[in-house]
N, C-alpha and C positions, 0 to 999 in steps of 0.2 A: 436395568438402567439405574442409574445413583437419582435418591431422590431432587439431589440438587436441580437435576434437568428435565425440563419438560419441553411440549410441544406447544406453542400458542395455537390458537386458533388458525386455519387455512384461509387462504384468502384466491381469490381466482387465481391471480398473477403467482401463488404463491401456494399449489393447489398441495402439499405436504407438511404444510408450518414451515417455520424457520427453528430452529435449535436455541431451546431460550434456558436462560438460568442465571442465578444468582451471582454475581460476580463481588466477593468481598472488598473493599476498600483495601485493604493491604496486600493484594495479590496486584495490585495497580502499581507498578513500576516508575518509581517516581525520580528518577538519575541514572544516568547512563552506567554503565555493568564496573567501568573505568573507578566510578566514584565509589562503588563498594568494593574497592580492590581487587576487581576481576578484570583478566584482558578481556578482549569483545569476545574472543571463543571459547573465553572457559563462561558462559552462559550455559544452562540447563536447556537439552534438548530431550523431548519423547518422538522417538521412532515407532510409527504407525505403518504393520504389513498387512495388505488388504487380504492375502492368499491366503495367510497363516491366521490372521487374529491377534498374533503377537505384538505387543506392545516391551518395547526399552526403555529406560532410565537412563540416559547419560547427558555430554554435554559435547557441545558443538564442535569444539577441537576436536572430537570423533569421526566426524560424515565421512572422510575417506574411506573407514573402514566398511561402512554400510553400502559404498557404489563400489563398478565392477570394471575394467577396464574396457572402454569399448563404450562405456555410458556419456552422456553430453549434459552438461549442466548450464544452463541457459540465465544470465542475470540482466538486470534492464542498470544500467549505464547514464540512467539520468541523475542529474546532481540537484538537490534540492537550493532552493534563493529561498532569501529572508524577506519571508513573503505577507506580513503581518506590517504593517505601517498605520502609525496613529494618525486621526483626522480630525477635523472636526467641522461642524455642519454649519448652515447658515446665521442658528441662535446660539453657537459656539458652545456647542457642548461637544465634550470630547467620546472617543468614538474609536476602533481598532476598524483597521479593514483587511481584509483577505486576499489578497491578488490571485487568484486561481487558477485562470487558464485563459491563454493567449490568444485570439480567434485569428483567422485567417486575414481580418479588413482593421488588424490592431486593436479594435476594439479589445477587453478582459471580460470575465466573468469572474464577477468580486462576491464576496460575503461580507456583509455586517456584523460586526458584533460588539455587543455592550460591555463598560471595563466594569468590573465585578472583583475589589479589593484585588489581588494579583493576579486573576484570572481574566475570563469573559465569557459571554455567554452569546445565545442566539440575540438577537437586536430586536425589541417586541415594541421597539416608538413609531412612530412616524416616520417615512420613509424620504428621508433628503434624496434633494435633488441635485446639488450640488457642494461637495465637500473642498478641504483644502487639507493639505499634509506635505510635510516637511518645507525644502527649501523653494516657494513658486509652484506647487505642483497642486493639479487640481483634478479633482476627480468626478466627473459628470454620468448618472444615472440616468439609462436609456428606458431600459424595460427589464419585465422579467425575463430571467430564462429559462426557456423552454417550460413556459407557465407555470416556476417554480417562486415563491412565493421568499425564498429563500437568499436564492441567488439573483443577482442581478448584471446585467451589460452596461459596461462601461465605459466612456470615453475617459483613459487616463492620459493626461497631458504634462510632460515629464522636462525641468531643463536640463538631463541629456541623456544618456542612453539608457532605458530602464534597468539592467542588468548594476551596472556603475551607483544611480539612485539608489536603488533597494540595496546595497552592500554600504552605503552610508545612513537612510533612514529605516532602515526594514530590519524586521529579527524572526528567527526561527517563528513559525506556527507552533505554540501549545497551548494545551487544555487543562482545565484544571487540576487533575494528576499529577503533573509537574506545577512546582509549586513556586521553583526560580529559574528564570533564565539560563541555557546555556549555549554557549557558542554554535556558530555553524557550523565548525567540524564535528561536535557532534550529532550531527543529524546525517553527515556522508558518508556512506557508504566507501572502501578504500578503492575500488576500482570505477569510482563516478566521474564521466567526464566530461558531458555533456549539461550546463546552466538550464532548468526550465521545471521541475517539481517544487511545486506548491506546499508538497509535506512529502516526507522520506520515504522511498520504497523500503521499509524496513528490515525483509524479510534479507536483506543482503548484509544486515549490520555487522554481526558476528563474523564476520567474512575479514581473514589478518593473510596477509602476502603469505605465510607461514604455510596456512592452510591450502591456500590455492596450488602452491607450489609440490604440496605432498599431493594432492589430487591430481594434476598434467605430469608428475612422476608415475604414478599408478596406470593412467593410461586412460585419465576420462577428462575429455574434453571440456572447454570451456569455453561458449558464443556468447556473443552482446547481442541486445537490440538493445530499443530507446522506446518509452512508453512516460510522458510527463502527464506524472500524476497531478490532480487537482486537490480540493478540500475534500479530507479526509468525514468530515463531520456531518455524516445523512441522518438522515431522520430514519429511525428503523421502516417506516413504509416507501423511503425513496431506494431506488435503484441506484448505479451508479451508471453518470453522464458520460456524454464524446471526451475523449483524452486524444492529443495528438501520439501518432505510433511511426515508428522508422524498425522495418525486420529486413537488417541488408539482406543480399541476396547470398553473401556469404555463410550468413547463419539459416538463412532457408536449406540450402544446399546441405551444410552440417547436420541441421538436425532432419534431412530426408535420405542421408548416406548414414547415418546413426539406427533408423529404422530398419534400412534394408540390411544392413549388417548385426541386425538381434539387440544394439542397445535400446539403452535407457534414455529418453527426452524425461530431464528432471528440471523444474521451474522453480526460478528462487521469486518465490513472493505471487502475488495473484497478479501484479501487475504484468508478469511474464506469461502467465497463464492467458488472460487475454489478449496480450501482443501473439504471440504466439497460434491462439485458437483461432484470432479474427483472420491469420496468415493462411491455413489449414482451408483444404476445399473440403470437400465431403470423404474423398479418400482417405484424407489424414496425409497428403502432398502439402509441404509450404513453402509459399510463394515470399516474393518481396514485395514488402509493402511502404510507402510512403504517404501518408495522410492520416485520419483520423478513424477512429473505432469507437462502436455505439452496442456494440455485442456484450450481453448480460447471459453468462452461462449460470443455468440450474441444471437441476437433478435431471428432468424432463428432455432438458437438450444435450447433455453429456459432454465430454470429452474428446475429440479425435488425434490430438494431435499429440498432448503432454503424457507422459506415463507415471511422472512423480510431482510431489509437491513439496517444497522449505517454504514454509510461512509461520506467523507468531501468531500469536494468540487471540482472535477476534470478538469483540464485544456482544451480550448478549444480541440473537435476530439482525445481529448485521447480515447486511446483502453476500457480505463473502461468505458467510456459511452455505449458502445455495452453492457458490462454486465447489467451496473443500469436498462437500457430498455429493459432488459431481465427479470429483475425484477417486474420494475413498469410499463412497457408499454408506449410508444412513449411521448403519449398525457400528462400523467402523469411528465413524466421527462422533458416533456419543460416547464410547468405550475411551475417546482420544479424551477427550474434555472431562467426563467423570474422572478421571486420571491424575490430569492435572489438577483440580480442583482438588483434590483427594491430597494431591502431592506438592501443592503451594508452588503452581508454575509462577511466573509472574507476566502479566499482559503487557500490552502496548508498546511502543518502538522502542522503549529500552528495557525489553521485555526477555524472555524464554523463547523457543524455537519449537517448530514439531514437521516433521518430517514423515511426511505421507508414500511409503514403497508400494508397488503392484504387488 
């Protein structure tokens, strides 16, 4: 194993480590692939084969050649909102807020955070009770959620349809790594069609009409679900929370007639991987789903239902590395990341790709 990566310490919940390491500053993808004169598909992709141990170099306008006719590639279809809107509190200090995820009773579950020269950061002041931002709109703090200290419920009170508001005062989610602004299209994915992600299922970015069309030429499928993601920003010891999920039944049905016919269930991004797995009974059968998902896959609970994985590059002991090793197995995903490290992938949602085969 590359000295880069090591194992933190185990924690009950966490009874293997999580996969920790050094991640350089400049491996941190700071503009969309566009702005360094790349289409989205000529992105750097490493192909990871569990059977073999074999590891590829290439780039993403390639993945046709890696699937097989008869395989099902499964994308989540949510469209990201500009979901970051300034506020400010009762002693008029200004303030970024999060809009995250939608509850069933309208309430949100919001994030604070503090502006930080062209950034922000976690919010470490006093915790208002009552905000105001943009045009009449007011945003009222209930409780924490789900005793998260972090995130909070919200009563957001909008003059008129949220969706409409936030596309006039709201902009993309970013993080310091990005260092300016840019547009909402780039944050979407080209086949997103559905308003409701908080931050971009990334792992679909690289994805150009071009590509898809060579891939339903060759003879591998293509389903949607719907999985709207929330903030992307845990704390290495949080998990990730309930996300609303939609798995028609059209694409239950595809990707359990893909089984019994020898392909390949391949998932773009983790978010597919959970819509997907929460869909899955114990057979590895999936159902349709309509509601919300709280299922946190590790090492321990496995896999039943996906056989591949596309996703980008995940930050030191993030919670997704418990999944990818659910996928590819230990040895696999350290081999995968000394790799890249090695080879100057680049992270984050305008990042490098890596593609996980059985």
């Amino acid at each position: 194993m590359n000295a880069a990566l090591m194992s933190p310490p185990a924690t009950p919940a966490d009874p293997a480590g999580r996969l920790a390491f050094d991640l350089p500053a400049h491996l941190e993808a700071a503009e969309p692939a566009e702005a360094r004169g790349l289409t989205r598909d000529a992105v750097r992709m490493l192909v990871a084969e569990k059977a073999t141990g074999r590891l590829v170099h290439t780039t993403f306008g390639t993945l046709p050649a890696f699937l097989q006719a008869g395989d099902l590639v499964v994308v989540n279809t949510s469209a990201v909102v500009p979901a970051a809107v300034t506020a400010w509190d009762e002693r008029h200090h200004k303030l970024v807020v999060h809009l995250s995820t939608r509850l069933d009773d309208g309430r949100w579950v919001i994030e604070l955070r503090r502006i930080d020269g062209r950034t922000t950061r976690r919010w470490d002041g006093p915790v208002p009770h009552r905000l105001t931002a943009g045009d009449a709109a007011t945003i009222t703090l209930d409780a924490p959620y789900l005793g998260n200290s972090r995130l909070w419920i919200a009563r957001v009170d909008l003059p008129q349809p949220v969706y409409a508001w936030l596309a006039e005062h709201g902009q993309p989610i970013r993080y310091s790594y990005v260092d300016r602004p840019w547009p909402i299209a780039s944050y979407q994915n080209v086949y997103a069609t559905e308003p409701g992600s908080a931050e971009m299922p990334s792992a679909g970015r690289p994805f150009t009409p071009e590509v898809i069309t060579r891939l339903v030429a060759k003879g591998v499928g293509v389903s949607p679900l719907v999985l709207h993601t929330g903030v992307a920003s845990l704390e290495a010891t949080e998990l990730p929370y309930p996300e609303r999920l939609h798995v028609p039944a059209a694409t239950a049905s595809r990707v359990n007639e893909t089984h019994r016919n020898g392909g390949r269930v391949i998932a773009v991004g983790t978010t597919v991987v959970r819509g997907l797995e929460t869909a899955g009974d114990d057979t590895g059968a999936v159902h349709p789903v309509d509601g919300w998902t709280d299922l946190v896959i590790t090492p321990e609970r496995g896999v039943r239902v996906v056989d591949g994985l596309l996703t980008g590059w995940h930050e030191p002991e993030a919670s997704h590395l418990l999944m990818l090793e659910a996928v590819a197995g230990r040895p696999l995903l350290e081999a995968s990341y000394s790799a890249s490290l090695q080879e100057g992938y680049l992270w984050h949602e305008f990042g490098d790709t890596h593609l996980i085969l059985p």
